[in-house]
C-alpha positions in Angstrom: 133.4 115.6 75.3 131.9 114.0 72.7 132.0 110.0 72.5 133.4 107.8 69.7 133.6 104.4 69.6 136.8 101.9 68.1 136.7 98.8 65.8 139.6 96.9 65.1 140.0 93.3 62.5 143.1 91.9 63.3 143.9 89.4 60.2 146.6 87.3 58.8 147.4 89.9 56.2 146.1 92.9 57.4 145.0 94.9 60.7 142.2 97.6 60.2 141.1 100.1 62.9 137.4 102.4 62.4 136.6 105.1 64.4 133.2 106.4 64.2 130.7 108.7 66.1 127.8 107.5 67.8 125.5 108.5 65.2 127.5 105.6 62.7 129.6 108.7 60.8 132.8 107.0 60.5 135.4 109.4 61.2 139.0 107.7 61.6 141.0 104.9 60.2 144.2 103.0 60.8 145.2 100.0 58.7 148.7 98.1 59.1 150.3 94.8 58.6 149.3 91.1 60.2 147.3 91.0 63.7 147.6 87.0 63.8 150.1 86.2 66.5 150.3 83.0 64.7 151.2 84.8 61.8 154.0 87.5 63.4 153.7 86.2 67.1 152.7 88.4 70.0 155.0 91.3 69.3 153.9 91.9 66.0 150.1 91.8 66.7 150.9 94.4 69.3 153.0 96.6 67.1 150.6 96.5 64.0 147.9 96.7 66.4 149.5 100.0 68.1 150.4 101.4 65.0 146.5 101.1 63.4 145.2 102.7 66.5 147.6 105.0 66.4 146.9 106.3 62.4 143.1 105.9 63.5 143.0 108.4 66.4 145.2 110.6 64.1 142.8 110.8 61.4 139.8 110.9 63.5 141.8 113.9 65.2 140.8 112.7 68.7 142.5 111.2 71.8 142.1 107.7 73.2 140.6 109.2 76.2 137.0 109.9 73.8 136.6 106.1 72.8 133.4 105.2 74.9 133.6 101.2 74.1 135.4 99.5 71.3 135.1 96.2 70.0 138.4 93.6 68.6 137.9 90.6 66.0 141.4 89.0 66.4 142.2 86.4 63.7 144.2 83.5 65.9 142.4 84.1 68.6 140.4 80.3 69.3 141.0 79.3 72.5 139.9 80.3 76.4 143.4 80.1 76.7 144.6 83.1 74.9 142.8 85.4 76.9 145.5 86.6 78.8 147.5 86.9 76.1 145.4 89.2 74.0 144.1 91.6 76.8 146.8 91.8 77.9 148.2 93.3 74.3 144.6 95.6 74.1 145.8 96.3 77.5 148.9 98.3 76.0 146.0 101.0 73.8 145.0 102.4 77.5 141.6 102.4 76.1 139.4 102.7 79.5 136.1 101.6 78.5 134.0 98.7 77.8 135.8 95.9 75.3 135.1 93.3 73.4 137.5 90.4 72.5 136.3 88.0 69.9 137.7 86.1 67.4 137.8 88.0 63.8 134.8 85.6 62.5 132.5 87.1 64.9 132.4 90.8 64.1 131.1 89.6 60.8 128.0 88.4 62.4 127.4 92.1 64.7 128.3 93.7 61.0 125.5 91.9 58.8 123.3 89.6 60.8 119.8 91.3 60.7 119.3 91.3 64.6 123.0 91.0 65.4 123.3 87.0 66.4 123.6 84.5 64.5 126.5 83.0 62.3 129.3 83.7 60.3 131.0 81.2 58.3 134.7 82.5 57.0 136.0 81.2 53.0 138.9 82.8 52.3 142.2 81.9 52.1 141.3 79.2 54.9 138.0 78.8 57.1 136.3 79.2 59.7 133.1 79.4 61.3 131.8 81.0 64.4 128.3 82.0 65.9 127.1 83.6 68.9 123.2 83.6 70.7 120.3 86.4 71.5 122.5 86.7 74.0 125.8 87.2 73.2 127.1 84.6 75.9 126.4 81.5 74.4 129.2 80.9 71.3 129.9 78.2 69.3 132.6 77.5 66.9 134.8 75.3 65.0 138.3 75.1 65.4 139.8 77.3 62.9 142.7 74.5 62.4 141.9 73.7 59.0 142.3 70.3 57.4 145.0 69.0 60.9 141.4 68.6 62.5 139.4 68.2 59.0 138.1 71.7 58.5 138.1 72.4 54.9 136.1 74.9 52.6 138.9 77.8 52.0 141.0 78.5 49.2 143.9 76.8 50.5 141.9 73.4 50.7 140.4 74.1 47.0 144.3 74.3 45.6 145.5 71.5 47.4 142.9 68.8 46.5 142.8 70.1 43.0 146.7 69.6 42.9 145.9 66.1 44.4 143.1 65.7 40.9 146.2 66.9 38.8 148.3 63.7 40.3 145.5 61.8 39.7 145.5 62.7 36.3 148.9 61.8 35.8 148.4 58.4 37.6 145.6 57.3 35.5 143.5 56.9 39.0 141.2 59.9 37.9 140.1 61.6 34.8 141.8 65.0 32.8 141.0 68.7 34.3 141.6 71.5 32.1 143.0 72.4 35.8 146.3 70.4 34.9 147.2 72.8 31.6 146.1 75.6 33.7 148.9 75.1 36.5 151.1 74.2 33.7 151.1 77.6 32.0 151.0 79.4 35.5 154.1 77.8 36.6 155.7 77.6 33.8 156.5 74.4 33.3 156.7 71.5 30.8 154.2 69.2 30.9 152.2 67.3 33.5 155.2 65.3 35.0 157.8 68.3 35.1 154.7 70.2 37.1 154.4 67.5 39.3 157.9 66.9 40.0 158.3 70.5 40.4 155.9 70.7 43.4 157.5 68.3 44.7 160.5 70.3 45.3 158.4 73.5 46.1 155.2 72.8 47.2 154.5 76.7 47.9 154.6 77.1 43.7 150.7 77.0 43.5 149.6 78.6 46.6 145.7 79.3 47.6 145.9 82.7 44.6 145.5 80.2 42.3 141.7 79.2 43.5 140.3 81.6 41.0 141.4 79.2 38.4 139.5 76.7 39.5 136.2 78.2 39.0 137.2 79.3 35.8 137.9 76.0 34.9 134.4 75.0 36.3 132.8 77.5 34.1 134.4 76.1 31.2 133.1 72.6 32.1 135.3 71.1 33.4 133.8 68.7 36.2 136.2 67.8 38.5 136.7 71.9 39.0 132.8 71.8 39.6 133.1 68.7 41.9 135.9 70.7 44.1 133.7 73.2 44.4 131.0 71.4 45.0 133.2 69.4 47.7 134.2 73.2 49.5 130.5 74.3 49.5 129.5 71.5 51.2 132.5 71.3 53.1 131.6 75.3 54.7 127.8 74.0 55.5 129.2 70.8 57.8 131.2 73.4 59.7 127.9 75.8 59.9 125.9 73.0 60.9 128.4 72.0 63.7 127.9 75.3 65.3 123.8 75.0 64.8 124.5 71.7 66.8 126.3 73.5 69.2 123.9 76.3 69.8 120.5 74.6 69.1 119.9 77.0 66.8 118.3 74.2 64.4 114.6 75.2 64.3 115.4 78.9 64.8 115.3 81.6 61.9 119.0 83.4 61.7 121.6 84.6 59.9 124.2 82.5 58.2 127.0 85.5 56.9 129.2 84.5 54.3 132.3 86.5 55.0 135.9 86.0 52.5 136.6 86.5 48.6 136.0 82.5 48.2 132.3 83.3 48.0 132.9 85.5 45.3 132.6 82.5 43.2 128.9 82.9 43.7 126.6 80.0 43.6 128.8 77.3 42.5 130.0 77.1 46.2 127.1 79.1 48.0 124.3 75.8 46.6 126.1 73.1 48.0 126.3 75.2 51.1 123.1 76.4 51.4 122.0 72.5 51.1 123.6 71.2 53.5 122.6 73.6 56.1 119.0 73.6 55.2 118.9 70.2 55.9 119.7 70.8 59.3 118.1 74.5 60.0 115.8 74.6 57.1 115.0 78.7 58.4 118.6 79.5 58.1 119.1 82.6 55.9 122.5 83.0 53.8 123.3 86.6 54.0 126.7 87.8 52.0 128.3 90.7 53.6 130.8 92.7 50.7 132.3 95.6 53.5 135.3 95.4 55.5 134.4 93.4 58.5 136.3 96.3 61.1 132.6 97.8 60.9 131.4 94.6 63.2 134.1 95.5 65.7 132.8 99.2 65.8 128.9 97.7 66.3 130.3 95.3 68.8 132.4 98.8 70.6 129.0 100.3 70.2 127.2 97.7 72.3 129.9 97.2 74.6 129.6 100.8 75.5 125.9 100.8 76.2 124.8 102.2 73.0 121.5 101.0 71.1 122.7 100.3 67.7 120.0 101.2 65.4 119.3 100.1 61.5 120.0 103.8 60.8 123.4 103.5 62.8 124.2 100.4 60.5 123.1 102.1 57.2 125.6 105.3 58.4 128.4 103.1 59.0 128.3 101.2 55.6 127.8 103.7 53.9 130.7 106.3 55.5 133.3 103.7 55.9 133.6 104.4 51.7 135.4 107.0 52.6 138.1 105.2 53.9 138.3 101.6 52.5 137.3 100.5 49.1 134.5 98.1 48.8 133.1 95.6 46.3 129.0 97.0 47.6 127.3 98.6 50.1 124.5 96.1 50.1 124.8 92.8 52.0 122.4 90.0 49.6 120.8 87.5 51.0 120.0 83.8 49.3 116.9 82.4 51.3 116.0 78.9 52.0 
């Protein structure tokens, strides 16, 4: 019987599941809604998690009994604590073979990090950063709570203090941002006060969609766009550097992977980054991985099940997974020190 190994990335919009062979040829895959439990709470992370598996095995054409290890990145997932919890949902696949449970930062790091350890640092929506040793026992991370415990460097945190700049305008305690006529003709509204009063009433009328905006405004000049940015990018490298601290990795050489569409802004937010982590590990190297992250948890299955995962298997993967999900490049770039 031939063995195939499972990746799943459990997210807060999204749950995808890859099935490939051990050669890297991926052969099956399952996507479905949110895997956050803080997102749709435990029984949804187990139903959308069933239900990928379930269109994975079915388009892979196999049976749960031929996965030889799989690997799970499970967005919510922070704390010790939740251990129980979430084997105890994998638990319900009947998948008997070696696993891996990690938070869904870390399968970005077995995805695109050169030898496999390292770091990954998360801008999308929100952030996060997470990093694991040679080893694979020694982790470090941050605490994924966002701006509650003053992690900031996402989307989310780039629209809010922008909308704070806005106010500022208004108040006279800062200077004008073409960012204030910008949220003006995507709400809809009047003027500066009517779109201020407005959020007021609904503060989900600019949500973290709106980030792109801010860059534009940026590349237009505007410098308190640039300064946000600035602000995020620097804002992502404390949080890498707290898990350097963490795992003594600051006179080592590793990979730092930039994982979430934030960092399509390029390197407006991937400078200030860079700086502030090269102050601390000056042989960190940024690596920017464009495939779906899902391919990590396959690597991760891969390891898990005693398999030597070679470049070639890595190639194979990145390259087959095309046929499944649409990607922005098959290339992961890299921005040395």
């Amino acid at each position: 019987m031939n063995a195939y190994y499972l990746g799943a990335d459990l997210g807060a919009t999204k749950t995808h599941v890859l099935i490939a062979t051990a050669a890297g040829e991926a052969v099956g895959f399952g996507q479905s809604g949110p895997g956050n439990h803080e997102v749709v709470g435990v029984d949804g992370f187990a139903y959308n998690l069933q239900k990928a598996v379930k269109k994975a095995l079915d388009s892979a054409g196999i049976e749960i009994e031929q996965i030889a290890g799989a690997g799970f990145g499970i967005a919510g997932y922070d704390w010790p604590s939740e251990y129980e919890m979430v084997s105890s949902v994998v638990g319900t696949l009947s998948i008997h073979a070696p696993l891996e449970l990690v938070n869904d930062a870390v399968p970005g790091i077995a995805a695109a990090a050169h030898e496999g350890w390292g770091i990954a640092v998360v801008s999308g929506t929100g952030c996060n950063c997470w990093g694991w040793d040679r080893t694979h026992k020694r982790i470090g991370h941050v605490t994924g709570c966002g701006p509650d415990f003053g992690e900031a460097g996402g989307a989310s945190e780039m629209v809010y203090k922008s909308i704070q700049q806005v106010a500022y305008e208004y108040t006279r305690r800062g200077p004008a941002t073409l960012l204030t006529q910008m949220y003006i003709q995507l709400t809809g509204t009047k003027d500066i006060e009517d779109l201020l009063s407005s959020l007021t009433i609904n503060r989900e009328l600019i949500d973290a969609s709106a980030a792109p905006l801010i860059f534009k405004a940026a590349d237009q000049g505007d410098a308190v766009a640039s300064g946000i940015i600035t602000w995020a990018g620097s804002e992502l490298g404390e949080l890498v550097n707290c898990v350097v601290r963490q795992l003594d990795f600051q006179s080592l050489a590793f990979d730092v992977v930039m994982l979430g569409s934030a960092f399509n802004g390029g390197d407006r937010l991937i400078q200030p980054m860079s700086a502030k982590i090269h102050s601390l590990a000056p042989l960190a190297n940024l690596v920017r991985f464009n495939n779906p992250p899902v391919i990590g948890g396959v690597v991760m299955g891969m390891e898990k099940g005693g398999l030597q995962v070679t470049p070639a298997i890595r190639t194979r993967l990145n390259e087959s997974i095309s046929r499944f999900v649409p990607q922005d490049s098959a290339e992961a770039s890299s921005l040395a020190p």
